[in-house]
N, C-alpha and C positions, 0 to 999 in steps of 0.2 A: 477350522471346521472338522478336519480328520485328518487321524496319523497315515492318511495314507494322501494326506492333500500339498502341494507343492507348497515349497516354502517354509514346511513342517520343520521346528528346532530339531537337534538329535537327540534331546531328552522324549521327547516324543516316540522317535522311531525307535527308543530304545525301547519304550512300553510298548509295543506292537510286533517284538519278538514272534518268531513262529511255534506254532504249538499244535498239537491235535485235541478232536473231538468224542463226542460220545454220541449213543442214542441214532443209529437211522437204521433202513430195511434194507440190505444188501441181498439182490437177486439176483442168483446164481444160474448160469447157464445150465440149460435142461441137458440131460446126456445125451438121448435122442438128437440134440441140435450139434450135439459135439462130435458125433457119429458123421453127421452128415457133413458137416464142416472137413473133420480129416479124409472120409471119402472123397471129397471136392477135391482136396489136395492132392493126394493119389492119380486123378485121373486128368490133372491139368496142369500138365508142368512147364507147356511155354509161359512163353514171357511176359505177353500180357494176359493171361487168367492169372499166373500170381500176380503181378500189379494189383488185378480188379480181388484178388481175394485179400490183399494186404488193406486195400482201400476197406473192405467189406467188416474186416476184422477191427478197423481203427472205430466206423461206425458204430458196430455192436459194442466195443467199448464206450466211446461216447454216452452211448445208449445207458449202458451199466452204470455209468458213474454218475449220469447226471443226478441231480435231488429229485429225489423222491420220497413222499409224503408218510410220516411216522405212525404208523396205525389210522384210525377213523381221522377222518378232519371234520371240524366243527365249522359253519358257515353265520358267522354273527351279523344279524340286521345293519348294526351298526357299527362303524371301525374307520378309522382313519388310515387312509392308503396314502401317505404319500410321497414325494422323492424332492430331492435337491435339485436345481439346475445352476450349475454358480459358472460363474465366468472368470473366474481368478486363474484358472488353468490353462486361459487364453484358446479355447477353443472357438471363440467369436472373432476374435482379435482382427480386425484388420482383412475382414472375408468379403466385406461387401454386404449390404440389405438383401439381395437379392439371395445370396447364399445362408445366411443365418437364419431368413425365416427358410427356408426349404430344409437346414438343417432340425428347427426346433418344432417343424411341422412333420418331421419323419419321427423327433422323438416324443412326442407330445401324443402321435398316432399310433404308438408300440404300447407308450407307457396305459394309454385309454384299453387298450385291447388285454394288458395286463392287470385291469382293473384298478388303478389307482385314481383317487376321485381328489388328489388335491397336488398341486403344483406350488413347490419352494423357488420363487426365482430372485436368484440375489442381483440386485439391482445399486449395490452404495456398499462397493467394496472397500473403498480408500477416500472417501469422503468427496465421492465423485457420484455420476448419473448416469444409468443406462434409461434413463429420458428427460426429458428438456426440463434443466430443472433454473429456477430463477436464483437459486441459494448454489449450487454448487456445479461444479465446470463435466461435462463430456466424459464419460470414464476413456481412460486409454482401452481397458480389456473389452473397447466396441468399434473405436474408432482406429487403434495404433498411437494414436498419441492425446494427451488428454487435452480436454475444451476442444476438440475436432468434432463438429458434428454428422452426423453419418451422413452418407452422399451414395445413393438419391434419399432424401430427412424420411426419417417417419419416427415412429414413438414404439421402441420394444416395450414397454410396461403395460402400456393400452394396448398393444398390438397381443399380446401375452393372456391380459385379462379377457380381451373378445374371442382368442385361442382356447382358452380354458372353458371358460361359461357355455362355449358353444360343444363341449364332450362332456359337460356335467363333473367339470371340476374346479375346484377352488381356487383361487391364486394369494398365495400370502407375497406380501411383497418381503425381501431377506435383505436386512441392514447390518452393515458393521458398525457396529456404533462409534467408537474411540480411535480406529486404526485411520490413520492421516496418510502414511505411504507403504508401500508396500520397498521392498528390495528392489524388484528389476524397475522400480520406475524412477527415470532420470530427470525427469522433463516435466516439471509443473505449469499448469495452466496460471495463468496473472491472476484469475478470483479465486484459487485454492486457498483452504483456509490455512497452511502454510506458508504462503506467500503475507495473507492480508492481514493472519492474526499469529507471527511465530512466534508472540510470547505467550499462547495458549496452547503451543505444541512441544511435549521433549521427544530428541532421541532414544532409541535402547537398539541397539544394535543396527541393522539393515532399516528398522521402522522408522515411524514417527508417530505420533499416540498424539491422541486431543488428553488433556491433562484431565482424569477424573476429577484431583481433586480444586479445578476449579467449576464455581457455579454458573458461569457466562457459557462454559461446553455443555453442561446440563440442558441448559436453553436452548442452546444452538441443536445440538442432536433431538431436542422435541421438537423444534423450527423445521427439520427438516422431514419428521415424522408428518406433522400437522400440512404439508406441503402437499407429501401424497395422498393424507385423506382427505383434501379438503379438491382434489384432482380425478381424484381416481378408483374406482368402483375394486376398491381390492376388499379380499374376502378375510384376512390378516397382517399382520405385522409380524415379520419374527425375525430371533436374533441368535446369532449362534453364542460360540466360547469365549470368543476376544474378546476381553473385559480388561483388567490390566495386562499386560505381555506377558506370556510364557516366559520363566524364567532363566536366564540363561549364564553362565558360570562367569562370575568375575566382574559384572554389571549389577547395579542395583539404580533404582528408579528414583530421579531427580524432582521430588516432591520436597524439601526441605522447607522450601519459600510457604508454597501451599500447605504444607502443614502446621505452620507457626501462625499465617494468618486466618484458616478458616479450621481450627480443630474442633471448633463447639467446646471445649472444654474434656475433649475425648485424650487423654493419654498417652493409650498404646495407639501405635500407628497401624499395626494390620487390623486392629477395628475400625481407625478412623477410615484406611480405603476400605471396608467392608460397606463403613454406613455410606460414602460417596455411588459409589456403584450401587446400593439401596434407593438413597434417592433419586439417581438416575429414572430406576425400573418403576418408583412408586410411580414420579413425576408424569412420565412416560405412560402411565394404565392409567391415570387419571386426565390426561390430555386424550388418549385414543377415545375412552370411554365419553370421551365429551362431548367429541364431534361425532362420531358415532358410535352407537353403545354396541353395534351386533358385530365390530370385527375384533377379532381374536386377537390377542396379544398372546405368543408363543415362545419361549426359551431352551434353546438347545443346548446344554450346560455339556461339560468336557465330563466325562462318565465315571470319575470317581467324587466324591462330594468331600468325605474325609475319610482319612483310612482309622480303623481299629485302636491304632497306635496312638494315636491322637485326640482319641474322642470314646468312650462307650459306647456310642451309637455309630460313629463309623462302623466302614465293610471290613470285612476281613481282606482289603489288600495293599499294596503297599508302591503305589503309584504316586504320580502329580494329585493335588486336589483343587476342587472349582475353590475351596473356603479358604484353605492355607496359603496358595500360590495364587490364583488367579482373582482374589478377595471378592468372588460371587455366592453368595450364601442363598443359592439358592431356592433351600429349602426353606427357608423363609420365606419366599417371596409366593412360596405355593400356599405355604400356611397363612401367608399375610392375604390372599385371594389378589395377590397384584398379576398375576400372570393367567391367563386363561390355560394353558397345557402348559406341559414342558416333554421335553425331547432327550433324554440322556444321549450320548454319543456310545454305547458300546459295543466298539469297533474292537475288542478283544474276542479272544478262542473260547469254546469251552474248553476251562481247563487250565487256561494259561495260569501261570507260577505266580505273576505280580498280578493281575487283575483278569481274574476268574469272571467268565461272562455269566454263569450262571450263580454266582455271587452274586453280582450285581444287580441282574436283572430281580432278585426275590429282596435285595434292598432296597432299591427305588419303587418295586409292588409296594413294601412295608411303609416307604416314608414318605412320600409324593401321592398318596392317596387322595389330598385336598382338593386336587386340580386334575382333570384327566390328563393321565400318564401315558404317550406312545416310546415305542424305540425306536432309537437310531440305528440301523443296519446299516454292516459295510456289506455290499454285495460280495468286490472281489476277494475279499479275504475271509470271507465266511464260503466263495464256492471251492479256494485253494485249502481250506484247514480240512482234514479228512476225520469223518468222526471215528472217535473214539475206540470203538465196540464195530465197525466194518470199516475200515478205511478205503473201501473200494465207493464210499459216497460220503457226500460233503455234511458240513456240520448245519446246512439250511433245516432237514425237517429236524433235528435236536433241538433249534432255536426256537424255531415257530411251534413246537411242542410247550417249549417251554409259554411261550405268549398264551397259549390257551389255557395253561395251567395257572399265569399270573390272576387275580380277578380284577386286580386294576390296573392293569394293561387294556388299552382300551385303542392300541391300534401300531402302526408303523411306519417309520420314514424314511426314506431308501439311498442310502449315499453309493454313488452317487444315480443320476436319471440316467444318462448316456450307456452305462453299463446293465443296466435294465432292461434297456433301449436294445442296445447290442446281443442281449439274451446272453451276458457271460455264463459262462459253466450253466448253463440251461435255464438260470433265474428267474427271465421272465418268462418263458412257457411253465416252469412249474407253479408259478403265481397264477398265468390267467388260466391252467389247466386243473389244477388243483386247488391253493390257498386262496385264490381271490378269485374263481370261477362266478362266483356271484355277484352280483351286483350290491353297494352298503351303502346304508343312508350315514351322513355325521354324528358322531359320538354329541348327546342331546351337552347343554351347557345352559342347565337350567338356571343358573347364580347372572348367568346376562338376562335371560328368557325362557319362561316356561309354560306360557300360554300360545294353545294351535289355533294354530288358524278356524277359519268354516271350510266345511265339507266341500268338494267340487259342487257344481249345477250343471242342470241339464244332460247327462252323461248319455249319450247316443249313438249307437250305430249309424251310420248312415252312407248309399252309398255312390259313388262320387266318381267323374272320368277317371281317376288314378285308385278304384278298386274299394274295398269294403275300409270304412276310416270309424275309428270311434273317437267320437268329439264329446266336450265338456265345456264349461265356462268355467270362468274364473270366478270365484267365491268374492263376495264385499268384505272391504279390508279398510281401514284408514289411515293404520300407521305402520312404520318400520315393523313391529311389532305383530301383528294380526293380518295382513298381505301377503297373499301365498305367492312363493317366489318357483316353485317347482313343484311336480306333480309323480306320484311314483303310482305305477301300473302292475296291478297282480292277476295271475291266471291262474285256474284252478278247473281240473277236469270235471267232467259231470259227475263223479261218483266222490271227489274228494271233498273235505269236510274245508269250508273256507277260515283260513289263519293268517291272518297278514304279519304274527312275526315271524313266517317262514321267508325264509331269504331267499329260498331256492323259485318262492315262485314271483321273484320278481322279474317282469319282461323290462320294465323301459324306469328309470328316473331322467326327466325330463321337463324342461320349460317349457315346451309346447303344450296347448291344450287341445291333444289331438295326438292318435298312435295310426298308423297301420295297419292292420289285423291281418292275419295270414290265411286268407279263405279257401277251403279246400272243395269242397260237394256240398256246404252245408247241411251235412249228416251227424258231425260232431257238436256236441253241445258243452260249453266254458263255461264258467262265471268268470266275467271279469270284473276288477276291484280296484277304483282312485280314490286315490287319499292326497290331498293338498299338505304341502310343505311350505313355511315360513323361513323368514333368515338363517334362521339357529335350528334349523331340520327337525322344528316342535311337528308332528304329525295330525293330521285333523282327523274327523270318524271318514269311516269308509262311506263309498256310496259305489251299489253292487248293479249288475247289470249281465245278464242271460244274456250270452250269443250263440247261434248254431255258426259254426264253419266247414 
């Protein structure tokens, strides 16, 4: 998933070298505060006033360095906010129920407050379950050992999705498709598919990989796709880099058998696993889309696709690629409409020597146009690279400058949550304080659905033992399609002109049909403004409504 993720090869970490950035607003301590500051010192020379002014001086650094926002910021209606939650780092491991949801409900409540409206949670890291699955055994990264089921049982997937939906954010569920065992796991469950089917599994170093290029693994990884939608109210399906192994010096991948018997007639073999791993991702969008056409099908590809050297339309850099090494072609798959987004991973600098983040990111604007385009951010190594042009702050507003410059850039996804969570290097106050102070509907994906819903009904003040409430109905609907699933609330002062693609005056997105209202003397006069929301965030017409508060 990232070079900055356990278990990562060293060719990996090689590409994630340190570098600096470019582009942010370094704000300089006023002289007046520095007057008063060496005064201070002067006149407080015990012991503990320098403590408290060494304290005082770390703060205002702090203060200095953290990110901060690169000229005007732009507030888009719509935009994809969202972050990782992976469990491969064993941070669930072996904690207890009682402890994981208190942990995933402290970050699930930073990451809301941060503005992010959609949740990656990987749930089928080693061909295992972080919920009760009838095809494959108990992950160990929930229980400590795998086919263990948690004690006291519940279901993190569903517990996850009713977590999410109830702060007005998505949940993709995150599959590893091909990886069978990971390194530190010793101890197979008896229904693992290593166990039941090891002539559908090879070695390559520490792993074990379901073989691409047989077609019974094809079936088997849609079997288990078709398992959670046919279970479970998820909002997507996504899938990171692991496709064939990262390659690793002195190994090469024991396909001989499978490629004599199932070539098609195909020749070269880095096309033959090009087309395996194709029809994987067709197989796959056309089974999602069957059982239900409104969840997303998402691709988080490793962030270089082909270098220059290789290709005309490669980037100028000279890294790992998804098409050469890891035989994901991608970009195919966006032009072919088999994928609903995709996700690059670039987890590089601006700047860096071998893969220039700001390279990258104006090559995936140019070439991944097909299918709405987000990025993959590394928080911590984007808050430790110092930019460029003031090194006294990090290379966050350089990037997110750059995001407003892409135009098909159409959102972000935060590797990882916990670090979010944790507000590294100021991250998520400068998100919910500045970059994602707003509230954003989903990037529209009219190629699934492009018709809105009806307008709210009944739309009314009225008012109630718990204070002044404005109610609405819910508009008639009959299918997937035309059923408004969410409702977005706008305010607007008595003197301003009403715009609902102003982001700023969004108060509430919301499944209730019903807000609050904050009533003062009713001296004040609003217009407030609901607009009904479908699956696919298609928006219905407004319907406006005068209140005094």
């Amino acid at each position: 998933m990232s070079p900055y993720r356990t278990n990562r090869s060293t060719c990996r970490d090689l590409m994630m070298e340190a570098t600096v950035g470019r582009n942010s607003n370094y704000r300089p301590i006023p002289s007046s505060i520095q007057i008063k500051i060496a005064n201070f010192v002067a006149n407080n020379s015990n012991t503990i006033m320098k403590r408290f002014f060494l304290l005082s001086i770390s703060m205002l650094f702090l203060l200095l360095t953290a990110p901060q926002p690169a000229g005007a910021i732009t507030h888009p209606k719509r935009e994809f906010r969202g972050a990782w939650i992976q469990c491969v780092n064993g941070q669930f491991q072996a904690i207890g129920t009682a402890a994981m949801q208190r942990m995933l409900l402290a970050q699930l409540d930073e990451l809301q407050r941060d503005g992010v409206n959609a949740v990656i949670f990987q749930v089928r890291a080693e061909c295992d379950a972080l919920y009760p699955s009838r095809i494959e055994p108990w992950s160990k990264f929930l229980t400590g050992t795998q086919g263990r089921a948690p004690q006291p049982y519940w279901d993190p997937l569903q517990w996850m999705i009713e977590q999410c939906h109830k702060r007005g954010m998505e949940l993709h569920a995150w599959i590893n498709p091909y990886r069978a065992k990971t390194k530190g796991t010793t101890l197979l469950a008896a229904n693992h598919i290593v166990k039941t089917h090891p002539e559908r599994v090879f070695a390559y170093g520490d792993l074990c990989v379901l073989n691409p290029g047989q077609p019974a693994n094809r079936d088997y990884i849609c079997q288990v796709v078709d398992d959670i939608l046919r279970r479970y109210d998820v909002d997507g399906i996504h899938m990171d880099d692991y496709f064939y192994p990262y390659p690793q010096s002195g190994l090469s991948i024991p396909d001989d058998r499978e490629f004599a018997q199932y070539n098609k007639g195909i020749s070269n073999r880095a096309d033959w696993r090009r087309h395996n791993v194709d029809e994987l991702i067709r197989q796959l969008s056309d089974s999602i889309h069957r059982i239900k056409p409104w969840v997303k099908f998402g691709i988080s590809p490793f962030g270089i696709y082909r270098n220059k050297k290789n290709s005309p339309e490669g980037s100028n850099t000279n890294g790992l690629e998804c098409y050469g090494d890891l035989y994901a072609d991608v970009i195919k798959w966006v032009n072919e409409g088999w994928v609903d987004y995709c996700v690059p991973q670039l987890y590089w600098k601006i700047g860096h020597r071998i893969a220039d983040y700001a390279t990258l990111i104006q090559w995936w604007n140019k070439y991944a146009a097909h299918r709405p385009l987000f990025i993959g951010e590394d928080v911590v190594g984007t808050t430790k690279s110092p930019d460029l042009s003031n090194p006294q702050v990090s290379q966050m507003p350089a990037k997110y400058a750059l995001h407003e410059q892409m135009p098909n850039v159409q959102g972000t996804v935060l590797w990882y949550a916990k670090a979010v969570a944790d507000n590294v290097g100021n991250y998520g106050h400068a998100l919910r304080d500045a970059y994602w102070r707003y509230p954003a509907l989903q990037p529209l994906m009219p190629f699934i659905d492009k018709k809105a819903p009806k307008k709210p009904r009944k739309v009314k003040p009225v008012w109630t033992s718990d204070g002044y409430v404005l109610f609405w109905t819910q508009p008639k609907g009959k299918s997937w399609d035309d059923v408004a699933k969410h409702y977005v609330v706008y305010r607007f002062s008595d003197a301003e002109k009403v715009d609902i693609s102003d982001a700023t005056k969004i108060v509430a997105i919301t499944a209730d049909t019903f807000l609050k209202l904050p009533y003062s003397d009713g001296r004040q006069r609003y217009t407030y403004v609901v607009t009904a929301l479908d699956r696919m965030s298609n928006e219905s017409k407004a319907v406006k409504k005068k209140i005094k508060l």
